[in-house]
Biopython code that builds the backbone (N, CA, C, O; Angstrom):
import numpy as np
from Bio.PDB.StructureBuilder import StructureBuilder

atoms = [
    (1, "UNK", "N", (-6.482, -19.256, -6.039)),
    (1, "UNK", "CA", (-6.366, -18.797, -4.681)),
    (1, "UNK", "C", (-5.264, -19.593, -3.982)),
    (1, "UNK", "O", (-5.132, -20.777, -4.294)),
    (2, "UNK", "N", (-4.473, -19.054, -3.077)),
    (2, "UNK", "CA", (-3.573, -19.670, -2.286)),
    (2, "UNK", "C", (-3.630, -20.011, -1.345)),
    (2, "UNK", "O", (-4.155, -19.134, -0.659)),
    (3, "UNK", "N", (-3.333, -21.060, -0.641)),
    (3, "UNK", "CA", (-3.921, -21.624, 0.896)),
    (3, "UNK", "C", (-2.878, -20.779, 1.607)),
    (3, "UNK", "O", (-1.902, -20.359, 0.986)),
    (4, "UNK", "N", (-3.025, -20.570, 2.645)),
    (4, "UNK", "CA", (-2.689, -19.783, 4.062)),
    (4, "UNK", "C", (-2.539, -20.867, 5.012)),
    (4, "UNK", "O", (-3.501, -21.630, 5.093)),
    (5, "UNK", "N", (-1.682, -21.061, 5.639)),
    (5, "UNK", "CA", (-1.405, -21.719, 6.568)),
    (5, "UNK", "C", (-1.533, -21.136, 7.891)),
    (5, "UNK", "O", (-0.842, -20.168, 8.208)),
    (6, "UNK", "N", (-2.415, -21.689, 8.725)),
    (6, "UNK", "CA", (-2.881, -21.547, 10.242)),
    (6, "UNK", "C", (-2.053, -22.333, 11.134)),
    (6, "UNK", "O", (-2.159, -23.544, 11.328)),
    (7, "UNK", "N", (-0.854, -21.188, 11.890)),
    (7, "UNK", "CA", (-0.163, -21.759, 12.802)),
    (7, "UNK", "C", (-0.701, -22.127, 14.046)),
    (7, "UNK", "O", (-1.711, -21.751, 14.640)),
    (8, "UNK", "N", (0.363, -23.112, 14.377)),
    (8, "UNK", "CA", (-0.193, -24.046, 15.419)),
    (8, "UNK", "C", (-0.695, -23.231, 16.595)),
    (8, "UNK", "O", (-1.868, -23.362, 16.946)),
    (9, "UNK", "N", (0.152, -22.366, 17.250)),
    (9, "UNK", "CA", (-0.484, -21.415, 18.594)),
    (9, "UNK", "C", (-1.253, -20.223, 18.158)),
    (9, "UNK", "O", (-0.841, -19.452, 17.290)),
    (10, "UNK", "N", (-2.354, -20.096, 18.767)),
    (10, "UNK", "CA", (-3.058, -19.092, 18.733)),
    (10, "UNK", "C", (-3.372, -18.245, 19.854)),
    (10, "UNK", "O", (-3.271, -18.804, 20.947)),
    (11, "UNK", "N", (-3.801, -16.786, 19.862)),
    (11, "UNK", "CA", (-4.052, -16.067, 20.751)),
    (11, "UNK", "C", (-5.040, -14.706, 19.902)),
    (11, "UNK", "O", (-4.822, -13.984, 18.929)),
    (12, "UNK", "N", (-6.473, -14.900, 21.132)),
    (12, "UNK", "CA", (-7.430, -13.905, 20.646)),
    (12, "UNK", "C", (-7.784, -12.828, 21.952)),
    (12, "UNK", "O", (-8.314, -13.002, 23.050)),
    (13, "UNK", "N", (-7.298, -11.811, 21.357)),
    (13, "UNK", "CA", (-7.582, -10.757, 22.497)),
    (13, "UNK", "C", (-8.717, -9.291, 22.424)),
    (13, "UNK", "O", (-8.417, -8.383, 21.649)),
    (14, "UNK", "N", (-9.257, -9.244, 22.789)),
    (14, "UNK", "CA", (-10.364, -8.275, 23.275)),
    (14, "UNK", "C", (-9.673, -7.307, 24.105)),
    (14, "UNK", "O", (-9.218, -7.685, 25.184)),
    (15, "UNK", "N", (-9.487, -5.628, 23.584)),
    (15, "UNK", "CA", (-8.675, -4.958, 24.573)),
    (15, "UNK", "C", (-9.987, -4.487, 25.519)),
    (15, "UNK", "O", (-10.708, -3.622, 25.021)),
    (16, "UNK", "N", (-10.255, -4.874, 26.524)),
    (16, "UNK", "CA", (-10.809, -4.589, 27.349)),
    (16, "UNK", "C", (-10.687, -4.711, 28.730)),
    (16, "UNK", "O", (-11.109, -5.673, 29.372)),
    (17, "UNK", "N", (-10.028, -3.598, 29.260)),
    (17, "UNK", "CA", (-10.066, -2.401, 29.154)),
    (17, "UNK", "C", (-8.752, -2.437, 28.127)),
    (17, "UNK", "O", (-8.085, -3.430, 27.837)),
    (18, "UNK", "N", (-8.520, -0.653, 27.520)),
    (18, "UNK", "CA", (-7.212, -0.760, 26.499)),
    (18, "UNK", "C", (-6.095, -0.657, 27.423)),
    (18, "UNK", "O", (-6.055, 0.120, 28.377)),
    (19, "UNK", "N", (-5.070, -1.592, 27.042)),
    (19, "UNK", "CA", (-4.026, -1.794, 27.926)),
    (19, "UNK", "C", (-2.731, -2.199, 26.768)),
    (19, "UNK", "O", (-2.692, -1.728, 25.631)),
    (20, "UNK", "N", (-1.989, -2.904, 27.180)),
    (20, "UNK", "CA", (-0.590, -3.671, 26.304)),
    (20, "UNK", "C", (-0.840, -5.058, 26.863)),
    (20, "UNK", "O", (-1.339, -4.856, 27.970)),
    (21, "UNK", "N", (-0.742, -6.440, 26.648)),
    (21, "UNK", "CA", (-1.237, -7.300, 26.609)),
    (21, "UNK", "C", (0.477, -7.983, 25.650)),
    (21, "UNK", "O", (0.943, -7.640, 24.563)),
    (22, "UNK", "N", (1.017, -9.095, 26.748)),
    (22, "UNK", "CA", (2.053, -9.772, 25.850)),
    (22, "UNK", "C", (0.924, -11.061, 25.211)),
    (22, "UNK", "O", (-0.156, -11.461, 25.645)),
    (23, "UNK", "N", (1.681, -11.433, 24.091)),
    (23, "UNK", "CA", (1.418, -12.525, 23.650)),
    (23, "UNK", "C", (2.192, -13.615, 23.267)),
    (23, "UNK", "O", (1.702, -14.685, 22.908)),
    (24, "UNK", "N", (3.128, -13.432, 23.317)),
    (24, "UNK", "CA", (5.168, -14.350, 23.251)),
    (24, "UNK", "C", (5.941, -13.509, 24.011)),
    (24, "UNK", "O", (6.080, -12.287, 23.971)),
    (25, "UNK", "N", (6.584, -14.644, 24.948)),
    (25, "UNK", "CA", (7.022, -13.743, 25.878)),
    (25, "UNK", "C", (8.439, -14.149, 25.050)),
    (25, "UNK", "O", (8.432, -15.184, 24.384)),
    (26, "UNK", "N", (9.875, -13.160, 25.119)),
    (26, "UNK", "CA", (10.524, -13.485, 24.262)),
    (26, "UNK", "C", (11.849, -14.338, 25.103)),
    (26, "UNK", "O", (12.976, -14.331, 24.609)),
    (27, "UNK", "N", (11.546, -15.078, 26.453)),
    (27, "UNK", "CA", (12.204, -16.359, 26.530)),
    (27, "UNK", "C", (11.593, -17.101, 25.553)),
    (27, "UNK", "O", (12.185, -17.346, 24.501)),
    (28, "UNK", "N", (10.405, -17.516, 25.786)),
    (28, "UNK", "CA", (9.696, -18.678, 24.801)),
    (28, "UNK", "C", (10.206, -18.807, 23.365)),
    (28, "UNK", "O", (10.348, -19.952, 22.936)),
    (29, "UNK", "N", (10.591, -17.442, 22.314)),
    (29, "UNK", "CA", (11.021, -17.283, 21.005)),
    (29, "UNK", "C", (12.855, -17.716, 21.022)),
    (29, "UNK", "O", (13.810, -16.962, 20.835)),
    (30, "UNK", "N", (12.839, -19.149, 21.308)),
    (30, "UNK", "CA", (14.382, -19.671, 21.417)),
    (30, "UNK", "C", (14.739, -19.704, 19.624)),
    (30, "UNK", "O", (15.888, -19.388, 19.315)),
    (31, "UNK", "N", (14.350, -19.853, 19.172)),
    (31, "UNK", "CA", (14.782, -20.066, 17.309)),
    (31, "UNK", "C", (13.816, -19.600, 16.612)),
    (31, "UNK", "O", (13.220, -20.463, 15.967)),
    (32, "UNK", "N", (13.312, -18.185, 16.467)),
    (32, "UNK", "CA", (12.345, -17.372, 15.720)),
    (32, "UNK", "C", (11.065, -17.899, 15.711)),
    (32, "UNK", "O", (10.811, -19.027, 16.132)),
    (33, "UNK", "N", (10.204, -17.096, 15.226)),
    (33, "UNK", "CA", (8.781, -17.273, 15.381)),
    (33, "UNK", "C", (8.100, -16.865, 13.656)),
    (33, "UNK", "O", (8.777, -16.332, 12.777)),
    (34, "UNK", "N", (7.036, -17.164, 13.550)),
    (34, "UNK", "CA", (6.539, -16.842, 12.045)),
    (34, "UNK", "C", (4.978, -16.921, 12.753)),
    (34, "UNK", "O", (4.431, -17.824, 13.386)),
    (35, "UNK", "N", (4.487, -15.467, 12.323)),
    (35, "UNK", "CA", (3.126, -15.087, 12.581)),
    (35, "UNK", "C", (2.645, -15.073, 10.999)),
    (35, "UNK", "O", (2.778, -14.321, 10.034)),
    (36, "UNK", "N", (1.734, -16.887, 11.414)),
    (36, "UNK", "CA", (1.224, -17.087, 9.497)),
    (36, "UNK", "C", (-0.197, -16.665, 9.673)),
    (36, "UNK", "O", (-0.699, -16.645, 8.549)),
    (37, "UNK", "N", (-1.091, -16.312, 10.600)),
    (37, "UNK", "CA", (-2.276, -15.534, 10.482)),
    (37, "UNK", "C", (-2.346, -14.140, 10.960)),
    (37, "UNK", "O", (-1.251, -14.043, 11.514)),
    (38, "UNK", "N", (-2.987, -12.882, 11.118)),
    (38, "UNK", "CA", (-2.999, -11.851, 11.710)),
    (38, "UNK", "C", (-4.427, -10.987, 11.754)),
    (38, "UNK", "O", (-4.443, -10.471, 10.636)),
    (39, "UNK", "N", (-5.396, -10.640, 12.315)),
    (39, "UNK", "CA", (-6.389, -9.777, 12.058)),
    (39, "UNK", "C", (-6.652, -8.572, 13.220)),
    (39, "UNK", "O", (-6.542, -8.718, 14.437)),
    (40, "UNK", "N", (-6.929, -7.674, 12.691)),
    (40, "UNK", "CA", (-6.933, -6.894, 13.590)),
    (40, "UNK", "C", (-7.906, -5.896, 13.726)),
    (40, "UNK", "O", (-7.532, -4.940, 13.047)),
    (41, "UNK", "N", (-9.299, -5.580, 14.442)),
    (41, "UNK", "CA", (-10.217, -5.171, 14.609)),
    (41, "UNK", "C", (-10.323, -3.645, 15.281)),
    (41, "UNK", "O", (-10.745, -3.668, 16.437)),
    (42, "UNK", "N", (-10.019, -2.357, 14.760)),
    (42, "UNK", "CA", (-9.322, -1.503, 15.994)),
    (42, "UNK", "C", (-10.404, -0.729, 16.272)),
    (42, "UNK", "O", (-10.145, 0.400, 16.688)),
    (43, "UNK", "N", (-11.745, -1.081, 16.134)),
    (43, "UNK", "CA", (-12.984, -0.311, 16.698)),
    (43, "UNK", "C", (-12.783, 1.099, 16.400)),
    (43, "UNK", "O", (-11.957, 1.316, 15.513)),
    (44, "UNK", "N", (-13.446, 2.291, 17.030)),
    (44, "UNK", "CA", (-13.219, 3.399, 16.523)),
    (44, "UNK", "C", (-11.765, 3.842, 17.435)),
    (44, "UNK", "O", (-11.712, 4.890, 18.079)),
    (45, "UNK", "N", (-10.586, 2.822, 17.358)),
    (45, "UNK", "CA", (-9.246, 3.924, 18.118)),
    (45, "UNK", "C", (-7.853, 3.280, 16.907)),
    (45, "UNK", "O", (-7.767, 3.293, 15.679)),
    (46, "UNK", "N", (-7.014, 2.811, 17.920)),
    (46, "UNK", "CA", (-5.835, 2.508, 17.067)),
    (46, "UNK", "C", (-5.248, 1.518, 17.983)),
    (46, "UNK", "O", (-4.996, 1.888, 19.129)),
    (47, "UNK", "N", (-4.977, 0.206, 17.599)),
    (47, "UNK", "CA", (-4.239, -1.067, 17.985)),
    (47, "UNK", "C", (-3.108, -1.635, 16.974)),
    (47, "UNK", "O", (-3.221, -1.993, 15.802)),
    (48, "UNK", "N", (-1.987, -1.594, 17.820)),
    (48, "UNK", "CA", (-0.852, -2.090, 17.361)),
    (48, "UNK", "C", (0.093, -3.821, 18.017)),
    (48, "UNK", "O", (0.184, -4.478, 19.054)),
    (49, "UNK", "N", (0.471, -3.843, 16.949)),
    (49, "UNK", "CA", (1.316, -5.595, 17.046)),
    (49, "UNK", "C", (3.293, -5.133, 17.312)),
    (49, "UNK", "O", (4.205, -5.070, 16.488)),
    (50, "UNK", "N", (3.278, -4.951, 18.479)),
    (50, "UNK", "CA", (4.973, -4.872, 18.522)),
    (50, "UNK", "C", (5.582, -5.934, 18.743)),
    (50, "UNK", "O", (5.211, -6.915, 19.387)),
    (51, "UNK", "N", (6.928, -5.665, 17.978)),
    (51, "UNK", "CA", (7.892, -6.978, 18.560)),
    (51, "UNK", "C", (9.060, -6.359, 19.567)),
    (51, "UNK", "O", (8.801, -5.191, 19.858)),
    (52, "UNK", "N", (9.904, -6.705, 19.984)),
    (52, "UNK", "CA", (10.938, -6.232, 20.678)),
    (52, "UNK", "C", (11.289, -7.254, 21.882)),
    (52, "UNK", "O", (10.709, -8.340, 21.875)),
    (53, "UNK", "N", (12.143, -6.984, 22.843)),
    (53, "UNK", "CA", (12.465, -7.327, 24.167)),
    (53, "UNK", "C", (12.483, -7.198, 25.136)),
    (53, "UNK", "O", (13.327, -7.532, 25.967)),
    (54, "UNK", "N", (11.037, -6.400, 25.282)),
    (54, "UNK", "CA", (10.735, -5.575, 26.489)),
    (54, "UNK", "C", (9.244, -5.217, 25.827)),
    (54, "UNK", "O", (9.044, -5.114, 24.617)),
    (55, "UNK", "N", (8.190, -5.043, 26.924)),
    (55, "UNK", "CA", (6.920, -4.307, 26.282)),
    (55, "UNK", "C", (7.030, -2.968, 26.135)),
    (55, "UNK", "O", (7.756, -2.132, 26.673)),
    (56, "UNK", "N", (6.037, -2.899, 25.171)),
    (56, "UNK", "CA", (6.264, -1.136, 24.678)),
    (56, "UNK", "C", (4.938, -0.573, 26.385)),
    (56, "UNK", "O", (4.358, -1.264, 27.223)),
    (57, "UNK", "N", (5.012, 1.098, 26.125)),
    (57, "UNK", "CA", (4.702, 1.158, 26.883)),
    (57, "UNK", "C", (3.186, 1.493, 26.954)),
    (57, "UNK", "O", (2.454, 1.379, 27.937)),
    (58, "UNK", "N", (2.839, 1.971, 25.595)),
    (58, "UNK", "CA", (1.466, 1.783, 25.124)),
    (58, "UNK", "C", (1.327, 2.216, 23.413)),
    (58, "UNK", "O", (2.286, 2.537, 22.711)),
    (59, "UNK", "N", (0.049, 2.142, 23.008)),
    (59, "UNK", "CA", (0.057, 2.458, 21.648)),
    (59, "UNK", "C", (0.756, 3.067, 20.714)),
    (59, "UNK", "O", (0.806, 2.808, 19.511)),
    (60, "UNK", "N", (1.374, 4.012, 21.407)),
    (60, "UNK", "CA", (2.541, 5.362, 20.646)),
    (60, "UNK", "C", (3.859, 5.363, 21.169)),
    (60, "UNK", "O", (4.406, 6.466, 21.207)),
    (61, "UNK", "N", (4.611, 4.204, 21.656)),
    (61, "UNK", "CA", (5.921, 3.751, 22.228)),
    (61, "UNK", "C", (6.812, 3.819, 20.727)),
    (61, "UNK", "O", (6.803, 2.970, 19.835)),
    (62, "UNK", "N", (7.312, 4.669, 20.753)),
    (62, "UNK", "CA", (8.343, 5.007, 19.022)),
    (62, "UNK", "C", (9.659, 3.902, 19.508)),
    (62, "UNK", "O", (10.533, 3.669, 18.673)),
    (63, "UNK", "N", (9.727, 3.325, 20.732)),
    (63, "UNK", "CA", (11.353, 3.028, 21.302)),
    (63, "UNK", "C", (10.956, 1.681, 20.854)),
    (63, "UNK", "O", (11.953, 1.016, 21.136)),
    (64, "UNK", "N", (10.040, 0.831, 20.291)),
    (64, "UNK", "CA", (9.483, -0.465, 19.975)),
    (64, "UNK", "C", (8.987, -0.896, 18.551)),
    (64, "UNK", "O", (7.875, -0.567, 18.138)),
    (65, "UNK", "N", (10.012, -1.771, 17.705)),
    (65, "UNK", "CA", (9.375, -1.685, 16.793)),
    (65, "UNK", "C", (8.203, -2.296, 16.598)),
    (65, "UNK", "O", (8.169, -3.489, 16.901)),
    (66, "UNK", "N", (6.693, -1.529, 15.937)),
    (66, "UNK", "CA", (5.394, -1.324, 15.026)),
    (66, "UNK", "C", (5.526, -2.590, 14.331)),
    (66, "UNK", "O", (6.723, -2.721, 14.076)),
    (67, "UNK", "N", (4.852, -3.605, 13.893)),
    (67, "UNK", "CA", (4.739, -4.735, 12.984)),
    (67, "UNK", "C", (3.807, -5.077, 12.517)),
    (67, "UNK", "O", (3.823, -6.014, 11.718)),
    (68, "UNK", "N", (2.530, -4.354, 12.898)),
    (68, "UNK", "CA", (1.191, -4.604, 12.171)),
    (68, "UNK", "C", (0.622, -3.594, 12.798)),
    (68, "UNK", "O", (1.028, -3.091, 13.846)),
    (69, "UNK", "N", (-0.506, -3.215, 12.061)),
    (69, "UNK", "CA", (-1.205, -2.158, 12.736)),
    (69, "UNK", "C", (-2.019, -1.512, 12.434)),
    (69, "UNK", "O", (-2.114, -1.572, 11.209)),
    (70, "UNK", "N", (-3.074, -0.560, 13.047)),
    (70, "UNK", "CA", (-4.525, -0.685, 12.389)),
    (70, "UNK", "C", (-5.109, 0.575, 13.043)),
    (70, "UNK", "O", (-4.805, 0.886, 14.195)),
    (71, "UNK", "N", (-6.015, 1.347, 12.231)),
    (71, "UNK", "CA", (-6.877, 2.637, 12.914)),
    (71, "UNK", "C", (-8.244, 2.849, 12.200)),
    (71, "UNK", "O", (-8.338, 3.175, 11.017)),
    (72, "UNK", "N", (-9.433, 2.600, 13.150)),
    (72, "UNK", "CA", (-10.414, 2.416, 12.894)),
    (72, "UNK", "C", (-10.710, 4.256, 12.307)),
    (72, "UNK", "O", (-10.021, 5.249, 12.075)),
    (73, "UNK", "N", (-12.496, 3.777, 12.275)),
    (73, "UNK", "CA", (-12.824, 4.857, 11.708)),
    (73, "UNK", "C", (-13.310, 5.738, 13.207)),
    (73, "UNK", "O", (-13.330, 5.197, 14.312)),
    (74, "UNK", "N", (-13.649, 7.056, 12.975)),
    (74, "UNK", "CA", (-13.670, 7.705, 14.136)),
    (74, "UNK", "C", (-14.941, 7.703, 14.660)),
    (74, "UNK", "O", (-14.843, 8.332, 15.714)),
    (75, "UNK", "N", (-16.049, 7.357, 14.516)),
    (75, "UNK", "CA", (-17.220, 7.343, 14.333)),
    (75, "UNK", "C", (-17.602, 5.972, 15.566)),
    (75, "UNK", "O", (-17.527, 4.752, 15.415)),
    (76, "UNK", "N", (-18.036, 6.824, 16.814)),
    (76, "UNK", "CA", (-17.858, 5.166, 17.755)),
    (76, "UNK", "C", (-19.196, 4.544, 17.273)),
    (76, "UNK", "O", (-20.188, 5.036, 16.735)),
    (77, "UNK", "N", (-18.819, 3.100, 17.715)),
    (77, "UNK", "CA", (-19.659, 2.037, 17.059)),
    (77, "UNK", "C", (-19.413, 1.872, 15.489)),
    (77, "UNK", "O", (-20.424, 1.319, 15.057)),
    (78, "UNK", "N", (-18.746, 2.046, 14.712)),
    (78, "UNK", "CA", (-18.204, 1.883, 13.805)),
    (78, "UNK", "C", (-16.898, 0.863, 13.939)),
    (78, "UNK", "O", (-16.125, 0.681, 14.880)),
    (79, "UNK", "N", (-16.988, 0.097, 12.225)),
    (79, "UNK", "CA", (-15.685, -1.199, 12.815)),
    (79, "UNK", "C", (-15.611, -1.224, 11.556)),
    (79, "UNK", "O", (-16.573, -1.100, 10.797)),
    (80, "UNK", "N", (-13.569, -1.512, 10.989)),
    (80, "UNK", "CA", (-13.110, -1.874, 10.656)),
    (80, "UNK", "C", (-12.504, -3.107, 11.047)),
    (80, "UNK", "O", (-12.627, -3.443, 12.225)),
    (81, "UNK", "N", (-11.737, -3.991, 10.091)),
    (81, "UNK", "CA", (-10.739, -5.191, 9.907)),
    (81, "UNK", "C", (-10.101, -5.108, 9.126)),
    (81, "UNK", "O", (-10.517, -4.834, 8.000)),
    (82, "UNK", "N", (-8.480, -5.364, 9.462)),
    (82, "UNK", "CA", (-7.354, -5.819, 8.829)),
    (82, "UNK", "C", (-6.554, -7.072, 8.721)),
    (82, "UNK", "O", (-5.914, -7.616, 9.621)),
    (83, "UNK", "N", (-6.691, -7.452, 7.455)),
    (83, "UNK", "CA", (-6.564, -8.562, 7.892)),
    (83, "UNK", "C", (-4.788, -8.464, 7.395)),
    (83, "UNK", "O", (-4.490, -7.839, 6.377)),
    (84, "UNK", "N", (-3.817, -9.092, 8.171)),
    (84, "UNK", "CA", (-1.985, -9.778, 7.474)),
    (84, "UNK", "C", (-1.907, -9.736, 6.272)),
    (84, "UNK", "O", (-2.718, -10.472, 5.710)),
    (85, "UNK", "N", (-1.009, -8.954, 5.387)),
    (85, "UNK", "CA", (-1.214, -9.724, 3.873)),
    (85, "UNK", "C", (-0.150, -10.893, 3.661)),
    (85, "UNK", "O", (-0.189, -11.783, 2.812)),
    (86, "UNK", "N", (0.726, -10.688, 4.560)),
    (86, "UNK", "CA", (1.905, -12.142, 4.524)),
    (86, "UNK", "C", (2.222, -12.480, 5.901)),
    (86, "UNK", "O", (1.972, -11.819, 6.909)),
    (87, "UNK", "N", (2.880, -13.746, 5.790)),
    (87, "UNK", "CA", (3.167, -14.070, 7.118)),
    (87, "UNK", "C", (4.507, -13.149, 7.689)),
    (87, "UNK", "O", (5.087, -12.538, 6.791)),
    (88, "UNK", "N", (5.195, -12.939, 9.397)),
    (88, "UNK", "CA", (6.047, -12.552, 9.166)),
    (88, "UNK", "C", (7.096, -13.364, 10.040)),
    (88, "UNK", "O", (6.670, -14.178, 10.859)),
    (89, "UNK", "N", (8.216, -13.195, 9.909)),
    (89, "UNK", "CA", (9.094, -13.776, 10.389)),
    (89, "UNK", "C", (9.666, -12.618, 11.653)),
    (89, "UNK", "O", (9.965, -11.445, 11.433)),
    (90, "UNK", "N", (9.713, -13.299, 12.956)),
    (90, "UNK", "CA", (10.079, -12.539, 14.177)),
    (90, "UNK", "C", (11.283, -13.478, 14.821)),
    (90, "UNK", "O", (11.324, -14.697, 14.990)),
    (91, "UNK", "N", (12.495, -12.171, 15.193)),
    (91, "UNK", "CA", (14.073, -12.795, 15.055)),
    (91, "UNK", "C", (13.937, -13.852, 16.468)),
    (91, "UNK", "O", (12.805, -13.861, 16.953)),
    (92, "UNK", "N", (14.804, -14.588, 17.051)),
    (92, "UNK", "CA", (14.796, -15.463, 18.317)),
    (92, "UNK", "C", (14.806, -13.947, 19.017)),
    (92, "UNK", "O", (15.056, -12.816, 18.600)),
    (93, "UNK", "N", (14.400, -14.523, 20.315)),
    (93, "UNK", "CA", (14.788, -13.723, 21.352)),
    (93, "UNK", "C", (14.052, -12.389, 21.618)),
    (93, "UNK", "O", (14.362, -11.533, 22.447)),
    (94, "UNK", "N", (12.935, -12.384, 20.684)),
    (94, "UNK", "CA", (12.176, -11.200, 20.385)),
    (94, "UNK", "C", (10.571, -11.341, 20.862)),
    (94, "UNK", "O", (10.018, -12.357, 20.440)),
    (95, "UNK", "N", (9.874, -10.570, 21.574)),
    (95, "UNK", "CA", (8.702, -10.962, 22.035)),
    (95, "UNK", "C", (7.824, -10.418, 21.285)),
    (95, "UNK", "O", (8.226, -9.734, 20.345)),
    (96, "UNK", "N", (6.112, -10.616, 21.553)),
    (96, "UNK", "CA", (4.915, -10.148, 20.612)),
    (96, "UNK", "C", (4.125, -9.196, 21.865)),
    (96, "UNK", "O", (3.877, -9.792, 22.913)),
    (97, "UNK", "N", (3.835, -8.096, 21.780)),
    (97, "UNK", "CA", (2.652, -7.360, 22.561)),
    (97, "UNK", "C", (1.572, -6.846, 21.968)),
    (97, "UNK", "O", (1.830, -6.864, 20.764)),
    (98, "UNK", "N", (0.660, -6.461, 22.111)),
    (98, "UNK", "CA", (-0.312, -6.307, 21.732)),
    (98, "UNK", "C", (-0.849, -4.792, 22.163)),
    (98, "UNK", "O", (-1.034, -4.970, 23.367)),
    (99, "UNK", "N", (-1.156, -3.615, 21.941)),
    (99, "UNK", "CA", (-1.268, -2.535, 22.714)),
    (99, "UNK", "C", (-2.865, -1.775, 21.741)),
    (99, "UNK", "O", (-3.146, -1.961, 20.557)),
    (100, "UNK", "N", (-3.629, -0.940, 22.765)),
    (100, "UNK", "CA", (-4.704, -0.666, 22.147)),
    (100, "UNK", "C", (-5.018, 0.617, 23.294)),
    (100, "UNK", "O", (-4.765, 0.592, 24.498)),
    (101, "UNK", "N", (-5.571, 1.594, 22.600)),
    (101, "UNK", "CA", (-6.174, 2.982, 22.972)),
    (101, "UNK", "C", (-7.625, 3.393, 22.824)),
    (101, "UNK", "O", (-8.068, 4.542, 22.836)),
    (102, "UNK", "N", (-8.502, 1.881, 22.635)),
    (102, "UNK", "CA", (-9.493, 1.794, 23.087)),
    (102, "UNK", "C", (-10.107, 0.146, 23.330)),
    (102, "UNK", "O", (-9.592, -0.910, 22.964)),
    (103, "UNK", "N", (-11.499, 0.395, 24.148)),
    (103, "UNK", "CA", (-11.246, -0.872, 25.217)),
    (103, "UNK", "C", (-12.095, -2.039, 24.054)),
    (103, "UNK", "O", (-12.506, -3.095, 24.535)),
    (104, "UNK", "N", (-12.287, -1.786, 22.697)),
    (104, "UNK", "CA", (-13.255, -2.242, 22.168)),
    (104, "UNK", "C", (-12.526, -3.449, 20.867)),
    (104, "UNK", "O", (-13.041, -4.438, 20.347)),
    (105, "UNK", "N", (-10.874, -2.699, 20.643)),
    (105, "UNK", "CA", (-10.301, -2.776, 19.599)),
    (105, "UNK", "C", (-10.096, -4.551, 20.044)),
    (105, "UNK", "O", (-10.544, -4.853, 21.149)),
    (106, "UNK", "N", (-9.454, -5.656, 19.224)),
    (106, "UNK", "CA", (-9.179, -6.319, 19.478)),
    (106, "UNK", "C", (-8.565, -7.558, 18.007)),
    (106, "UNK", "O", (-9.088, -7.618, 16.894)),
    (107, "UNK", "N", (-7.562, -8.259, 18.412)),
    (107, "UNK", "CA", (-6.202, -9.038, 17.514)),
    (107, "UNK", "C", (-6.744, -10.637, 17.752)),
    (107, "UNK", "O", (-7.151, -11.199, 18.769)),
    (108, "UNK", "N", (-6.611, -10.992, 16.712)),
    (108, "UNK", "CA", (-6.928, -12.320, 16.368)),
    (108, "UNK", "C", (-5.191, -13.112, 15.753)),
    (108, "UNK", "O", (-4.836, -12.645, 14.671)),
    (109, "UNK", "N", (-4.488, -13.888, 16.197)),
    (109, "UNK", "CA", (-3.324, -14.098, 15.868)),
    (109, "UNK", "C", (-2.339, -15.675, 15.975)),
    (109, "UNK", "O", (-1.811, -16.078, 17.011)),
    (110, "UNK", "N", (-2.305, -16.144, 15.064)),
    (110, "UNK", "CA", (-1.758, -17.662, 14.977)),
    (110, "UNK", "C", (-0.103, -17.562, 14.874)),
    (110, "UNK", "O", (0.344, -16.465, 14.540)),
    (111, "UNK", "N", (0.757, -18.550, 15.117)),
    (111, "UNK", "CA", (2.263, -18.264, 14.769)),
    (111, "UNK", "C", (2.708, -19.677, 15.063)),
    (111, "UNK", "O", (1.941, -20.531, 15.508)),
    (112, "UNK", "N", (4.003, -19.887, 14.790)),
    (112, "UNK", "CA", (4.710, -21.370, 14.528)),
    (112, "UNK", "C", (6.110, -20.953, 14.930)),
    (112, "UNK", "O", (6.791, -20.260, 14.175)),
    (113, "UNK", "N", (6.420, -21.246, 15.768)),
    (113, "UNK", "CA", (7.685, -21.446, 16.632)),
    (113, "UNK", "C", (8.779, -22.440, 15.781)),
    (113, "UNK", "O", (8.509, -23.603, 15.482)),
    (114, "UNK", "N", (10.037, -21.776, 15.454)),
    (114, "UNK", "CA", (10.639, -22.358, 14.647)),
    (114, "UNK", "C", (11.468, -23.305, 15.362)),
    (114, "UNK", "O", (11.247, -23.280, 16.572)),
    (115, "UNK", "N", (12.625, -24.387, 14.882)),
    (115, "UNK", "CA", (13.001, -25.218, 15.993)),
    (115, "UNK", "C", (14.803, -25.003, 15.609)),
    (115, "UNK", "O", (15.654, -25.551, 16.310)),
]
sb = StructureBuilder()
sb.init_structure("model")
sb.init_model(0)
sb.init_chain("A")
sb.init_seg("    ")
for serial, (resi, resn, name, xyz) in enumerate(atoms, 1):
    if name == "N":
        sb.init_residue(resn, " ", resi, " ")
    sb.init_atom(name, np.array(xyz, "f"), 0.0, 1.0, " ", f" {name:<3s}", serial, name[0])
structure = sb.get_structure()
């Protein structure tokens, strides 16, 4: 088995209500970022991990690139998890949002700020 490394900042979000939610704002990303944990819980809807330079404007924003992402089963009260299969590398200057289309879904997420 391979150890996984748990970056230093973390952020756990509960979409409740479903909204877009930043999580790196992309002043803060001065010399790239590396998201070494990721999980993502999308209850019975669909929650997505964008990067870009601007927030997307909700779950189905095509103008933002998608970087993780997850769609439960349809069946409410029903739950899936996804968990990262690698870490990823996010360019400087680039921010993290968080967006969800129901209020239940919710992102579990660690990362390491490069220097």
């Amino acid at each position: 088995m391979s150890v996984v490394k748990v970056g230093k900042f973390f952020r756990n979000v509960t979409m409740n209500p479903a909204r877009v939610v930043k999580i790196v704002d992309p002043a803060e990303n001065t010399h790239g970022l590396v998201i070494q944990t990721g999980l993502i819980s999308p209850s019975n809807g669909a929650l997505g991990l964008y990067s870009g330079t601007s927030a997307p404007t909700g779950i189905g924003d095509e103008s933002k690139p998608i970087i993780f992402a997850g769609n439960g089963n349809t069946a409410a009260g029903s739950g899936s998890e996804l968990l990262m299969p690698n870490p990823l590398f996010v360019s400087a200057g680039q921010g993290l949002w968080v967006a969800a289309n129901v209020p239940a879904a919710a992102v579990a997420l660690t990362w390491d700020l490069l220097d």
